[in-house]
Backbone as a printed PyTorch tensor [residue, N CA C, xyz], in Angstrom:
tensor([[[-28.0240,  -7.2950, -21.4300],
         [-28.6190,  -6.8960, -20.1710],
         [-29.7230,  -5.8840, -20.4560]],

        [[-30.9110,  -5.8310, -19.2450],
         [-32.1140,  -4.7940, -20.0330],
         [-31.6500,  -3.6320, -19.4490]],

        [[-32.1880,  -2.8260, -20.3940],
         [-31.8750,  -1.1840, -20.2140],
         [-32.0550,  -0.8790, -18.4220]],

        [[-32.8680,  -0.9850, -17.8630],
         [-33.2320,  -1.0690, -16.8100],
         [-31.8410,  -1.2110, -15.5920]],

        [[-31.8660,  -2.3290, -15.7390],
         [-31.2030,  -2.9360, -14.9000],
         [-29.6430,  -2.4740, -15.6490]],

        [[-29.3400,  -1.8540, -16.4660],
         [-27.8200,  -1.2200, -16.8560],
         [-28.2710,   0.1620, -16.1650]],

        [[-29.3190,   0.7800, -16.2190],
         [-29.0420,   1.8970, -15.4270],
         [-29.0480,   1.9560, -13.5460]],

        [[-29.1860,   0.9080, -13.2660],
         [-29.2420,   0.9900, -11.6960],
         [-28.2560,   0.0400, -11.7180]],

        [[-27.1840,  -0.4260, -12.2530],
         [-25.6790,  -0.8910, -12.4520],
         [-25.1160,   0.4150, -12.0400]],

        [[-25.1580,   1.3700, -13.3430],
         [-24.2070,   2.2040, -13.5270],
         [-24.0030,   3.4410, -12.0860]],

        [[-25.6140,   3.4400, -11.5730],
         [-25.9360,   4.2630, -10.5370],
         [-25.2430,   3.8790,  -9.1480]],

        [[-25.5780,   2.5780,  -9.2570],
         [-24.7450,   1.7670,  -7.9360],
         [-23.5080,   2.0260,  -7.8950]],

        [[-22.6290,   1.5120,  -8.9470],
         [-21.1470,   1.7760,  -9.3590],
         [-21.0720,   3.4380,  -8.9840]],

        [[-21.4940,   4.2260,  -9.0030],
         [-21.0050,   5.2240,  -9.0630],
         [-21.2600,   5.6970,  -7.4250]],

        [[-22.3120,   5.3110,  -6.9750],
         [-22.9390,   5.8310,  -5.8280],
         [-21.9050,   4.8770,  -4.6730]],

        [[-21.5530,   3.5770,  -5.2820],
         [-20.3530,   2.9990,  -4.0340],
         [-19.3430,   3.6330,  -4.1940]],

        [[-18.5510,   3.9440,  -5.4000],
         [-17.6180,   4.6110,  -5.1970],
         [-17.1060,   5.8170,  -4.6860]],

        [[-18.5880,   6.2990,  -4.3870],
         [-18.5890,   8.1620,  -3.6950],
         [-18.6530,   7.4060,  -2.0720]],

        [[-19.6180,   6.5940,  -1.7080],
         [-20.0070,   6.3690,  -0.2450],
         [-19.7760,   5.3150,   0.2030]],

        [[-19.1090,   3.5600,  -0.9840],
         [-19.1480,   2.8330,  -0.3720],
         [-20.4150,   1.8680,  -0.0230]],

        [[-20.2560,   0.4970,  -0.1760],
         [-21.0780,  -0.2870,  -0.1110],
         [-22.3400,   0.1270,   1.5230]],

        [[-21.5140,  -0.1460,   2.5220],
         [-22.4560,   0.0250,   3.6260],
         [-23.2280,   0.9830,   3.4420]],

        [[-22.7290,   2.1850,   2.9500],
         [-23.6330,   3.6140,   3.0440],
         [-24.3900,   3.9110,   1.9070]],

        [[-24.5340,   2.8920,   1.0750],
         [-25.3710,   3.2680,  -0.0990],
         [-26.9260,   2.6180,  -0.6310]],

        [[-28.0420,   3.4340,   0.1710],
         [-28.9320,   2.4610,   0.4280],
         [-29.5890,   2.1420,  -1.4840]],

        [[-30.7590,   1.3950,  -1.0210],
         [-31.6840,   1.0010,  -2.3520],
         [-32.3210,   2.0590,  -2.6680]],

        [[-32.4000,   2.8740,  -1.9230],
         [-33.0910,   4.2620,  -1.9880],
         [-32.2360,   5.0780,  -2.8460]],

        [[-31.4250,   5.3860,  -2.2470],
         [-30.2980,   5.9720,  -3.0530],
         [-29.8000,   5.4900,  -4.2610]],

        [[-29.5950,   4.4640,  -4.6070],
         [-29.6290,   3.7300,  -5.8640],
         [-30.7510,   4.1220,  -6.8850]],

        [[-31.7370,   4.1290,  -6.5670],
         [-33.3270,   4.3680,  -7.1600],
         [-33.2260,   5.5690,  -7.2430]],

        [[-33.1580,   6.7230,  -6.5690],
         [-32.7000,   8.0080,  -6.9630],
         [-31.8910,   8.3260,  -8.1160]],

        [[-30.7270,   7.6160,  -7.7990],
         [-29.6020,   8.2130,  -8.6620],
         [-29.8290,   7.9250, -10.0060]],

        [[-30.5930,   6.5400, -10.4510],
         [-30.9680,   6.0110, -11.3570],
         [-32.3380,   6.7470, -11.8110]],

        [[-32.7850,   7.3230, -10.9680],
         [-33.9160,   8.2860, -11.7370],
         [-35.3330,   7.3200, -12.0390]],

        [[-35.5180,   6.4390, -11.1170],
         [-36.6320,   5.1490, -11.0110],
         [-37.3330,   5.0900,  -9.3440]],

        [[-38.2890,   4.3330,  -9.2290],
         [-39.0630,   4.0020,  -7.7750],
         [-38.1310,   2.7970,  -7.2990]],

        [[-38.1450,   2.9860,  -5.9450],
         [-37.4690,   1.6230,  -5.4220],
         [-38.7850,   0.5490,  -5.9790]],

        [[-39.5730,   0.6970,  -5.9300],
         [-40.2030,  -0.2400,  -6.6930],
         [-39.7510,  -1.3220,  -8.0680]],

        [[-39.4630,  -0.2200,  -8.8390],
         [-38.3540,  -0.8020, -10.0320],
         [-37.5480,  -1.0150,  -9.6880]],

        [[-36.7120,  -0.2310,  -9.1180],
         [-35.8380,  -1.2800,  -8.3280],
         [-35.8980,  -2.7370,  -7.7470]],

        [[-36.8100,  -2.8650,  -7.2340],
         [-36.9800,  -4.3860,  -6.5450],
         [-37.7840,  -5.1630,  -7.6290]],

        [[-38.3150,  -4.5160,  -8.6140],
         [-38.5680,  -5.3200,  -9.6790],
         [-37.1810,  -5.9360, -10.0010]],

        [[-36.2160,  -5.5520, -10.6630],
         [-34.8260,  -5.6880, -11.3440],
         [-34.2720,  -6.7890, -10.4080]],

        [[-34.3940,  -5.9090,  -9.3900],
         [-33.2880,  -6.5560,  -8.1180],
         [-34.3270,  -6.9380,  -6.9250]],

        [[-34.4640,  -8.0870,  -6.5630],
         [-35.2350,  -8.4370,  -5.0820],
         [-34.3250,  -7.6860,  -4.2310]],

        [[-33.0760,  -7.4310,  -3.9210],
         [-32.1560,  -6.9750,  -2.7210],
         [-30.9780,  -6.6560,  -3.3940]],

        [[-30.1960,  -5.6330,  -2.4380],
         [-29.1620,  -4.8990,  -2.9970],
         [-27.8710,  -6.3410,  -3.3970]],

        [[-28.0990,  -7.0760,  -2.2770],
         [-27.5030,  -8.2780,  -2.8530],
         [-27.0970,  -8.7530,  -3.9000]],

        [[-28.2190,  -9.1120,  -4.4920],
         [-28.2100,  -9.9190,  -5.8420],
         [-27.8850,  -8.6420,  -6.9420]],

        [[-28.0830,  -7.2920,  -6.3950],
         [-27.2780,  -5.7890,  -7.3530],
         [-25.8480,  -6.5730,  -7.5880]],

        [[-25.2370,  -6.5070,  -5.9390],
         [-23.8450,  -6.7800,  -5.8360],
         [-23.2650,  -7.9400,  -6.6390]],

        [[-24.0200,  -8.4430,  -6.5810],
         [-23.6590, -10.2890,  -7.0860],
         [-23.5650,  -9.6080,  -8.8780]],

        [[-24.5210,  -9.1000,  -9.9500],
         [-23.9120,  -8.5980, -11.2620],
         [-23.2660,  -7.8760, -11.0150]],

        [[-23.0160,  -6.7300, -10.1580],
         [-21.9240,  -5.9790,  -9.8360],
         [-20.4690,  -6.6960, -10.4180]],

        [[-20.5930,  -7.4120,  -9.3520],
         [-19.4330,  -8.5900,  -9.2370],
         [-19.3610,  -9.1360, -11.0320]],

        [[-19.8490,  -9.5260, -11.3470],
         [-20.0400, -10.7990, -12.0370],
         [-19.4860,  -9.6290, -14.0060]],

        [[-20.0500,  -8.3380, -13.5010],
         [-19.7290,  -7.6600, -14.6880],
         [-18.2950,  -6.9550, -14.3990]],

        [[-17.5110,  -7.0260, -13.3150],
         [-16.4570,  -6.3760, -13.2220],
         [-15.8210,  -7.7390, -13.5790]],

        [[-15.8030,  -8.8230, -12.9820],
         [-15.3800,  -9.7470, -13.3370],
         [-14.9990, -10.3560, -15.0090]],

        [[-16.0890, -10.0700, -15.1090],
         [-16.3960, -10.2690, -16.9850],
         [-14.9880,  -9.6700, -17.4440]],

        [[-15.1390,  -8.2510, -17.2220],
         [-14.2390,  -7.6100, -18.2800],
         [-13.1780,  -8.2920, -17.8020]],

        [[-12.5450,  -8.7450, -16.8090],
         [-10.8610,  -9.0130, -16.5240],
         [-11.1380, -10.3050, -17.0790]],

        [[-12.1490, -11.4970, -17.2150],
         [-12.3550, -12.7090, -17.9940],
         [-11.7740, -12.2480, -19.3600]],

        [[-12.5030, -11.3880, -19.8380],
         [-11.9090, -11.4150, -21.5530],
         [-10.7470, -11.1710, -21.4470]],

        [[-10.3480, -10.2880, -20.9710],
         [ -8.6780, -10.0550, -20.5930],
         [ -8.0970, -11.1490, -20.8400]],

        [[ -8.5130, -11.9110, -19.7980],
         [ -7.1300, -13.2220, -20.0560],
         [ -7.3830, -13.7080, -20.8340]],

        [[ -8.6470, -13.9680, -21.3410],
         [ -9.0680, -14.9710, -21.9700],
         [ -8.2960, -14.6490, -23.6930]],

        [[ -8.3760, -13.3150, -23.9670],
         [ -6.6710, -12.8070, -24.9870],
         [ -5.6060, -13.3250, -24.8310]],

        [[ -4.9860, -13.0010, -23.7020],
         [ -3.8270, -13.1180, -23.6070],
         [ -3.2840, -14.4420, -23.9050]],

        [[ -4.7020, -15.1370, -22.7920],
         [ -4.0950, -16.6050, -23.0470],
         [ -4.2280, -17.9260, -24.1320]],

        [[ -4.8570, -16.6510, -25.1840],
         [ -4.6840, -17.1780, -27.0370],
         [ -2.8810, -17.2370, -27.1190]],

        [[ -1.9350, -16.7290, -26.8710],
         [ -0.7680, -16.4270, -27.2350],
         [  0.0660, -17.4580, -27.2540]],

        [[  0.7900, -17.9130, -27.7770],
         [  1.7600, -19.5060, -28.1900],
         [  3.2520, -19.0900, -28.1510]],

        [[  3.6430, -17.7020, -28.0340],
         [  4.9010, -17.8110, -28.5740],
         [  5.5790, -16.5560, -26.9690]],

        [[  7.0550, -16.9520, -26.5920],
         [  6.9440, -16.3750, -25.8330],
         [  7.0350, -15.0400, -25.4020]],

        [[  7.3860, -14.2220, -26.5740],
         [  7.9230, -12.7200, -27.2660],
         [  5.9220, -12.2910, -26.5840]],

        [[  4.9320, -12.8600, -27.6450],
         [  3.4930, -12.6490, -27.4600],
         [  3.0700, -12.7480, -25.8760]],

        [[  3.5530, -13.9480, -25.4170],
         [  2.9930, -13.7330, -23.9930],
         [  3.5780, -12.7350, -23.2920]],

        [[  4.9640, -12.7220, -23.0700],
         [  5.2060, -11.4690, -22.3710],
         [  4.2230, -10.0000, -22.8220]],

        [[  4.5450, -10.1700, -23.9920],
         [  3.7790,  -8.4850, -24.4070],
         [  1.7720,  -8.7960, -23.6580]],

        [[  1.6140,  -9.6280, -23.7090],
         [ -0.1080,  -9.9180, -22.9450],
         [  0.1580, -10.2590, -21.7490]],

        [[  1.5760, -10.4400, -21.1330],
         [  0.9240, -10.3340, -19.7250],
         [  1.7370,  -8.7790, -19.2250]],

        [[  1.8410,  -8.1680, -20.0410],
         [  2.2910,  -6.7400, -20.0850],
         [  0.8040,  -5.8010, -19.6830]],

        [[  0.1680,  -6.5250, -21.0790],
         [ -1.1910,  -5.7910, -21.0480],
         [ -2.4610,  -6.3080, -20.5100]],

        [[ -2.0230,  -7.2970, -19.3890],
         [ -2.8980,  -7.6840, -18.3430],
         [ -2.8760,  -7.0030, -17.4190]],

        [[ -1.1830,  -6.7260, -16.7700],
         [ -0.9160,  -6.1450, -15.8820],
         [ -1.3070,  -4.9250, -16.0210]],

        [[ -1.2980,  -4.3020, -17.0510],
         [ -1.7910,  -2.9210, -17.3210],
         [ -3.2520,  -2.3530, -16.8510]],

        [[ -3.9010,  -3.5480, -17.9290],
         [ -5.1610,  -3.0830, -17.5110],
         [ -5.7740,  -3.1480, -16.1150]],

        [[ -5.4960,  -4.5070, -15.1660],
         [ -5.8050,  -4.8200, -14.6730],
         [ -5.3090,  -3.3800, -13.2780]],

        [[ -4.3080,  -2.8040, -13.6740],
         [ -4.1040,  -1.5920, -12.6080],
         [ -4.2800,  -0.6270, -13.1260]],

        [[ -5.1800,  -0.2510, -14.0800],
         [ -4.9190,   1.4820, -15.1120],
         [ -6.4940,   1.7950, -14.3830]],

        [[ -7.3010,   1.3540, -13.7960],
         [ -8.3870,   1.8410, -13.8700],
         [ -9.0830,   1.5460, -12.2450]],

        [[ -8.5280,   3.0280, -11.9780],
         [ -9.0410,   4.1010, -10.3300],
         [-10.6220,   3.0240, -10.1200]],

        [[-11.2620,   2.8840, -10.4580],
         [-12.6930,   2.8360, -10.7130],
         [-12.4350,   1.4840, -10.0790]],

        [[-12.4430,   0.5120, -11.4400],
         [-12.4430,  -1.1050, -11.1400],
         [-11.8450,  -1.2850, -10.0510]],

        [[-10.9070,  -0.9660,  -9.8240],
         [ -9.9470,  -1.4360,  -8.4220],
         [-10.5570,  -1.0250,  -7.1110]],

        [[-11.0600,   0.3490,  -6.9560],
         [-11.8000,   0.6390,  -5.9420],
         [-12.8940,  -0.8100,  -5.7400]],

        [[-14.0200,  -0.5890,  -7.0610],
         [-15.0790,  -1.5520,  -6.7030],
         [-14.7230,  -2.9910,  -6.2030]],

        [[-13.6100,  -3.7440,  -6.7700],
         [-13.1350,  -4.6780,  -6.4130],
         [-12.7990,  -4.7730,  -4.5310]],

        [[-12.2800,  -3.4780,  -4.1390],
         [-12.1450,  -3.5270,  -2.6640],
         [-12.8240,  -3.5570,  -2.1790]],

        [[-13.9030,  -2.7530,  -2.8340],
         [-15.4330,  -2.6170,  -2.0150],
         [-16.0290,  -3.9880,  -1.9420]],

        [[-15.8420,  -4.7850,  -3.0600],
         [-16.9090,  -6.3430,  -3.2220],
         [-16.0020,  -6.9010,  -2.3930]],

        [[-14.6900,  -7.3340,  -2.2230],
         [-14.1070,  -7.9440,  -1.1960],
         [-14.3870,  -7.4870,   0.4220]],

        [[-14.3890,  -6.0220,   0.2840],
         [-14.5580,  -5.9510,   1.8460],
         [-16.7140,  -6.3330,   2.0880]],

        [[-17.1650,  -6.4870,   1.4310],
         [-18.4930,  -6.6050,   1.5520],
         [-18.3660,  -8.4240,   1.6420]],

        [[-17.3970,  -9.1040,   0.6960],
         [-17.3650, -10.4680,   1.2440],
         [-16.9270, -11.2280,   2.6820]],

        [[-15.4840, -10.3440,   2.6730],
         [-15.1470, -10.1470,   4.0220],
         [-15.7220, -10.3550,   5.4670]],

        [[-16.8590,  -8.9930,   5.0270],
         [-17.6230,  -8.5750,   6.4120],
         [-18.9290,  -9.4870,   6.2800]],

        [[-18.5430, -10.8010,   6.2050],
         [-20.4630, -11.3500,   6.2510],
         [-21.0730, -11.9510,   5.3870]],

        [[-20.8860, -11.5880,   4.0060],
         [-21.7520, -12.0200,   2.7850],
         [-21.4480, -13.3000,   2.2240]],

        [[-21.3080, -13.7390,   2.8520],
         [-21.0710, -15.9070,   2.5990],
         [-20.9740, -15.6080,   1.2120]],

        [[-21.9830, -15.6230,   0.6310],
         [-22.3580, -15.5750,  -0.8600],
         [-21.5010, -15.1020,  -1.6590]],

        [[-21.1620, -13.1070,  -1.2010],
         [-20.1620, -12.9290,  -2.2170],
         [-18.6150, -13.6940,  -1.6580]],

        [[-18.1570, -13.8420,  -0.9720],
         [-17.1290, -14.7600,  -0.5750],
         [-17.1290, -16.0490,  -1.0010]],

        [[-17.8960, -16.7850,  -1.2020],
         [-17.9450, -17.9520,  -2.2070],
         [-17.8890, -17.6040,  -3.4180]],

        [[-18.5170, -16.5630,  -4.0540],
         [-18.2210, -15.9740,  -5.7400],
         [-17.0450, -15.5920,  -5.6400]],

        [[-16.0400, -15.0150,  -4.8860],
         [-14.5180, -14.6830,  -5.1270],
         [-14.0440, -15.7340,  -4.6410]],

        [[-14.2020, -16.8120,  -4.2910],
         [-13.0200, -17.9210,  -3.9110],
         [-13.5980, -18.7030,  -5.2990]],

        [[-14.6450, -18.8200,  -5.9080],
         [-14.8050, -19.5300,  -6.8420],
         [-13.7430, -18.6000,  -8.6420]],

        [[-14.1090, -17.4660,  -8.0970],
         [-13.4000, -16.6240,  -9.3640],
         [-12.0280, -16.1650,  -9.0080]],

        [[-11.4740, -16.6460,  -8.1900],
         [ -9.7660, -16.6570,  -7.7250],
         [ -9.1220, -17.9330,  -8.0310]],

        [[-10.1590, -19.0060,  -7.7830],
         [ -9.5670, -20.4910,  -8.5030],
         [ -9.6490, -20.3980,  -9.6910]],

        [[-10.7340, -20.0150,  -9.9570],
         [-10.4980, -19.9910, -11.8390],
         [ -9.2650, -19.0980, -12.4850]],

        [[ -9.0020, -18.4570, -11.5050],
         [ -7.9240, -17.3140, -12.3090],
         [ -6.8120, -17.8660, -12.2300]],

        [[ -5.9720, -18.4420, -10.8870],
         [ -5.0920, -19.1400, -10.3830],
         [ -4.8840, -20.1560, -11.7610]],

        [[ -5.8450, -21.2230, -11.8880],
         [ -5.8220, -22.3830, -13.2560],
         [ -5.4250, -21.4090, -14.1300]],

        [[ -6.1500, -20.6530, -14.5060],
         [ -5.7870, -20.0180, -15.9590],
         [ -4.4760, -19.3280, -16.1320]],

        [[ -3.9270, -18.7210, -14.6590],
         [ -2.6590, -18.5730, -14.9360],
         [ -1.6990, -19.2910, -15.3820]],

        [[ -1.9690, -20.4280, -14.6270],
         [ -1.0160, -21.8430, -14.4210],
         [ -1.0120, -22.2240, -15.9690]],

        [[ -2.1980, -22.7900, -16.6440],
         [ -2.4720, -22.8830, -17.9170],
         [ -2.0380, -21.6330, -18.8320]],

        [[ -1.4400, -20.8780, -18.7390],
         [ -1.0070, -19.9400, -19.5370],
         [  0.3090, -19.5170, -19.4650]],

        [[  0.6240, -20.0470, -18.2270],
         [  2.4310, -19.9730, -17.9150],
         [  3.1750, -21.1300, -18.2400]],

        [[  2.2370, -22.1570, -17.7850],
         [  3.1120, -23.9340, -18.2450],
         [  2.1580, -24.4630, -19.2520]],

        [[  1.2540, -24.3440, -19.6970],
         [  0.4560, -24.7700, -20.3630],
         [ -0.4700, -25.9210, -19.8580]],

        [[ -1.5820, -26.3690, -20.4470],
         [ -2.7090, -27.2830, -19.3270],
         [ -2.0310, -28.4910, -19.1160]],

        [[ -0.7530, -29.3950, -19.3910],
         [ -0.9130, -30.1130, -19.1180],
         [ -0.1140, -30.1420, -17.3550]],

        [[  0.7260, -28.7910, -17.4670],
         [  1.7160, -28.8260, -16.5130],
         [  0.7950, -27.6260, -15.3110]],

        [[ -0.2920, -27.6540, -15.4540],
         [ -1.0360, -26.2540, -14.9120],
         [ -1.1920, -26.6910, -13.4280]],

        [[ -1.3460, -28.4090, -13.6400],
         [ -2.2100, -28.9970, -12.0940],
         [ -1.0450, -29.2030, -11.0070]],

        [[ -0.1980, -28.8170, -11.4570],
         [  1.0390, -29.1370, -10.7970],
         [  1.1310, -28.3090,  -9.6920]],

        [[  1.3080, -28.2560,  -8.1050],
         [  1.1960, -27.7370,  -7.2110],
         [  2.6230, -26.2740,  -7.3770]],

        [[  3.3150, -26.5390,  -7.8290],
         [  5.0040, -25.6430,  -8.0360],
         [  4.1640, -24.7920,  -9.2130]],

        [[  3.3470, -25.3300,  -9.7730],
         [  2.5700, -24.3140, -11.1220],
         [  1.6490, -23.5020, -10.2880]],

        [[  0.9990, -24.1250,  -9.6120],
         [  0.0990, -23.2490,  -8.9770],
         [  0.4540, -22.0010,  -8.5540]],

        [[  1.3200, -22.6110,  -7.2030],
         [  1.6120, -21.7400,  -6.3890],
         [  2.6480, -20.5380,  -7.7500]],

        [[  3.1540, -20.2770,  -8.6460],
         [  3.8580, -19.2680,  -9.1990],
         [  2.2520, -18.4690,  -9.9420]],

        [[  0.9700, -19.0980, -10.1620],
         [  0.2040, -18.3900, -10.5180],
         [ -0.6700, -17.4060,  -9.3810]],

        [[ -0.6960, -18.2030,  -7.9800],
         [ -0.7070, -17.3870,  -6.9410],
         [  0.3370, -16.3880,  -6.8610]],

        [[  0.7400, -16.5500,  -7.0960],
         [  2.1100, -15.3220,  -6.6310],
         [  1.4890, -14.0930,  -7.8950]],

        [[  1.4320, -14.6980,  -9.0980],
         [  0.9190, -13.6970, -10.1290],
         [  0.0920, -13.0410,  -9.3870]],

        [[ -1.1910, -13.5700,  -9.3760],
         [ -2.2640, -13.0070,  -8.8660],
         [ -2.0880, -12.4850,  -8.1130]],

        [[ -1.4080, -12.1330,  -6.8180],
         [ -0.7860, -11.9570,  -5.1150],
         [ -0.0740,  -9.9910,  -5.7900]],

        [[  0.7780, -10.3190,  -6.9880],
         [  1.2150,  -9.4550,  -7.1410],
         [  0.4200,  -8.5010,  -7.9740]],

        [[ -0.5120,  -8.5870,  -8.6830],
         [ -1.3660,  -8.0210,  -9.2460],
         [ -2.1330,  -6.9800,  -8.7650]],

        [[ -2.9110,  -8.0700,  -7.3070],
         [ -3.7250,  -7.2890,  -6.4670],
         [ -2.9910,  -6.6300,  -5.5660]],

        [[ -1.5370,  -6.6100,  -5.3250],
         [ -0.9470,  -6.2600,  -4.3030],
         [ -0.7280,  -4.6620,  -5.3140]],

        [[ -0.4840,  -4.9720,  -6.5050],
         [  0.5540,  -3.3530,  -7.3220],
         [ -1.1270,  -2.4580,  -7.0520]],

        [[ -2.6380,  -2.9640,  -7.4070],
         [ -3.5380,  -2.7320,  -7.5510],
         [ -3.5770,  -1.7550,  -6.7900]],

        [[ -3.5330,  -2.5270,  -5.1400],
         [ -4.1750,  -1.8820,  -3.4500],
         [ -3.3040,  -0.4930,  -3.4700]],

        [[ -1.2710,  -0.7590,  -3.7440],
         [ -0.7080,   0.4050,  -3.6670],
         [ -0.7370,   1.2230,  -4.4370]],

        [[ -1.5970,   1.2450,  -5.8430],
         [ -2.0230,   2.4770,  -6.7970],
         [ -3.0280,   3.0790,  -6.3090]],

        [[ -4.0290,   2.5360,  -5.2620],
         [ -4.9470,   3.1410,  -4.8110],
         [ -4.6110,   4.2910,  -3.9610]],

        [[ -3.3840,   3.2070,  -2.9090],
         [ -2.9960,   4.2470,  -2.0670],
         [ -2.1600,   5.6530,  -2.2450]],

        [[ -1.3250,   5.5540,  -3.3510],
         [ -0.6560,   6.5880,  -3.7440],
         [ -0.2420,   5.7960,  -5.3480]],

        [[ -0.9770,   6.7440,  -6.3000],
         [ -0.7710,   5.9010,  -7.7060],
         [  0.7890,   6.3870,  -8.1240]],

        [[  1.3220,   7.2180,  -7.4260],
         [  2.7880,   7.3800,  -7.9730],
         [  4.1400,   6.3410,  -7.3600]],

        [[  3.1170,   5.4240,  -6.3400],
         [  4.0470,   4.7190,  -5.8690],
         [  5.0810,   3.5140,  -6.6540]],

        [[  4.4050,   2.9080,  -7.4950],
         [  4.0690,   1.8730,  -8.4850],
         [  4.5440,   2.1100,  -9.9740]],

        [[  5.6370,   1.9020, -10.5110],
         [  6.0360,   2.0320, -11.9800],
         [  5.5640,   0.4430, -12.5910]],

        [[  4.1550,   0.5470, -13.1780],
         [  3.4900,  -1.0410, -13.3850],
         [  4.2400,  -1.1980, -14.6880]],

        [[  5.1400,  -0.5800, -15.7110],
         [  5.8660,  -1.0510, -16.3960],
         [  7.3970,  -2.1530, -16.2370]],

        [[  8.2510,  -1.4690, -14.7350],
         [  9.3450,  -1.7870, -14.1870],
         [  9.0660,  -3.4340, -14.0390]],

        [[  7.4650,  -3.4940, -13.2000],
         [  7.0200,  -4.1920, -12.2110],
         [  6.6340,  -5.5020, -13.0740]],

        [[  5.8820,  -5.1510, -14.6560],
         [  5.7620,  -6.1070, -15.1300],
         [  7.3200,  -6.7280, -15.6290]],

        [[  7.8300,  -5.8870, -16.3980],
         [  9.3450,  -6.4030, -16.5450],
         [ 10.3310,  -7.4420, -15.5320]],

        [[  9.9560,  -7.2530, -14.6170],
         [ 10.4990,  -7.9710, -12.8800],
         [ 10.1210,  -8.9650, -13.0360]],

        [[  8.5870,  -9.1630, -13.1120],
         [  7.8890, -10.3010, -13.0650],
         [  8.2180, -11.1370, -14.3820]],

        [[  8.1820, -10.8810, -15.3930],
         [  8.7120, -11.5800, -17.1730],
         [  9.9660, -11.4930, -17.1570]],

        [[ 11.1860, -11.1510, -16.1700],
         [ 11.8910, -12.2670, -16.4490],
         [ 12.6320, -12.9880, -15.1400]],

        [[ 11.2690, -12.8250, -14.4840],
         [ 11.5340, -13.9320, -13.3470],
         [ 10.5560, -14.8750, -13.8060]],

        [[  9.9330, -15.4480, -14.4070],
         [  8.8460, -15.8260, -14.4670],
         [  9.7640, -16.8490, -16.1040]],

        [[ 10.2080, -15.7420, -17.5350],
         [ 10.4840, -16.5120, -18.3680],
         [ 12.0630, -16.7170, -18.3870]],

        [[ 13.0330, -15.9630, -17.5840],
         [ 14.5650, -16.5150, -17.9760],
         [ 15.0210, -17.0470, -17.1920]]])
């Protein structure tokens, strides 16, 4: 990515997480980043298409994530990677906020980003499925739906660390889930 456009990433990210998508103009972005909205709209035509790599780089990192875990063949290995899915995927105040923020910005209006999260929720759903039964048993509707439930519970431990991070023992929680899931 060009230097540029990583620093009015990092500015955005930081500037939604103080004020939030609605309240954080291009102006303010361009400030914080220490550039003209001009450069700015060089990089970015609209805060939009900001949001859309926004998206697409928070996304990334939880891609490699699985995309580890779901190297693993043996079932001792998978449990311990979907240990440290679950982990990561709730250890970090930051990501989880932005994630609420890009959902409630899909939510409220943005066709666009709402088609990028129904397109990157199916992909996750498969890859669960493919990593719990393996691809041939993944398409199977009874497969599915237990990788929804993964996912369901993921974002669900996520929302209540936000709300009070002492609520949530994500160690207990993964344990619950591995051996409902493998015994």
């Amino acid at each position: 990515m060009k230097k540029g456009k990583q620093k009015i990433i990092d500015a955005a990210f930081n500037l939604i997480l103080q004020k939030g998508i609605k309240e954080t103009s291009v102006r303010d972005i361009a400030k914080a980043a220490g550039i003209s909205v001009g450069t700015f709209t060089y990089h970015y035509p609209s805060k939009e298409e900001l949001l859309f790599d926004i998206f697409e780089m928070t996304t990334e990192k939880q891609d490699l994530l699985l995309q580890e875990a779901f190297k693993c063949n043996t079932l001792e290995e998978k449990k311990v990677a979907l240990e440290n899915v679950f982990q990561q995927m709730t250890s970090s105040e930051y990501f989880m906020k932005l994630d609420y923020y890009l959902m409630g910005e899909a939510f409220s209006g943005n066709i666009t980003m709402l088609k990028k999260m129904k397109e990157k929720y199916h992909l996750w759903r498969i890859q669960f499925a493919e990593y719990l039964y393996g691809e041939i048993k993944a398409q199977d509707k009874e497969h599915l739906l237990s990788a929804s439930l993964l996912l369901a519970i993921i974002d669900g431990i996520a929302l209540q660390l936000l709300l009070d991070e002492t609520s949530v023992d994500v160690s207990l929680v993964v344990h619950k889930v591995i051996v409902m899931l493998y015994d």
